[in-house]
KEVOMI-912318 format. One record per residue (C-alpha): residue in one letter; x, y, z. Coordinates in steps of 0.5 Angstrom, whole numbers, plus 500, padded with zeros to 3 digits. Example, Ala and Ser with C-alpha at 12.3 -4.5 7.8 and 13.67 -1.06 7.14 Angstrom:
BEGIN
a525491516s527498514
This chain:
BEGIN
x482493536x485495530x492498528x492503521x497506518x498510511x502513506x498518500x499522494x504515492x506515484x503509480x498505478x493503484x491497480x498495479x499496486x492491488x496486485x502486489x497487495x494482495x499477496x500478503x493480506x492475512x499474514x504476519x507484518x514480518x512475514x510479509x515484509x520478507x515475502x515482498x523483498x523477493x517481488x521485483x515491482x516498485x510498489x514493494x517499497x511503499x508497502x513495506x514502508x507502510x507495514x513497518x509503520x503499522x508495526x511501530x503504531x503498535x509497539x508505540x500506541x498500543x503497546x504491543x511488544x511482540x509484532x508476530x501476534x499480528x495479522x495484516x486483515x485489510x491493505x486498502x488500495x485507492x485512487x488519488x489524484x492525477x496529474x494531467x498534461x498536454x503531449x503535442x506528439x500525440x495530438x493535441x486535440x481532444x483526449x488523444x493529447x492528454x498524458x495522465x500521471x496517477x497517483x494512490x493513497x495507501x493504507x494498512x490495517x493490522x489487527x491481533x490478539x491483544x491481552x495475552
């Protein structure tokens, strides 16, 4: 059985954000949660956020008491909207004027052994 969470429409590159992501996927929730405290990038908060989230899914959910029991198998990173405006600074003519904000859809999947 799997547990999801998910958070959308965050502000931020998703390819800044795979790069952090990737550094906790098969650990533990906890584990994980401690490991990211010690990245200074700003991504850090939302993935903590959404793992803890996870975790409650599963407490809440499921029923799962014990949270060391899980794995993080997936953090899927992908691209939301952008918002776009005008910079005249930069010409406004063509696509050399247009400043692109980026936004990222997140989400976590926990799997484990349950039953035991």
């Amino acid at each position: 059985m799997k547990v999801t969470a998910s958070a959308k429409y965050l502000r931020g590159s998703p390819r800044k954000v795979r790069a952090v992501a990737g550094l906790v996927v098969g650990m533990s929730p906890l584990l994980a949660i401690n490991k990211l405290k010690l990245i200074r990038k700003k991504p850090t908060a939302a993935i903590i956020k959404v793992i803890r989230q996870a975790i409650a899914n599963a407490k809440n959910n499921f029923k799962i008491e014990k949270p060391e029991d899980l794995r993080i198998s997936q953090i899927k990173v992908n691209e939301g909207p952008r918002m776009k405006r005008v910079d005249k600074s930069h010409g406004a003519r063509f696509d050399r004027g247009i400043i692109q904000k980026k936004f990222y859809h997140l989400e976590v999947v926990l799997e484990g052994e349950y039953g035991k």
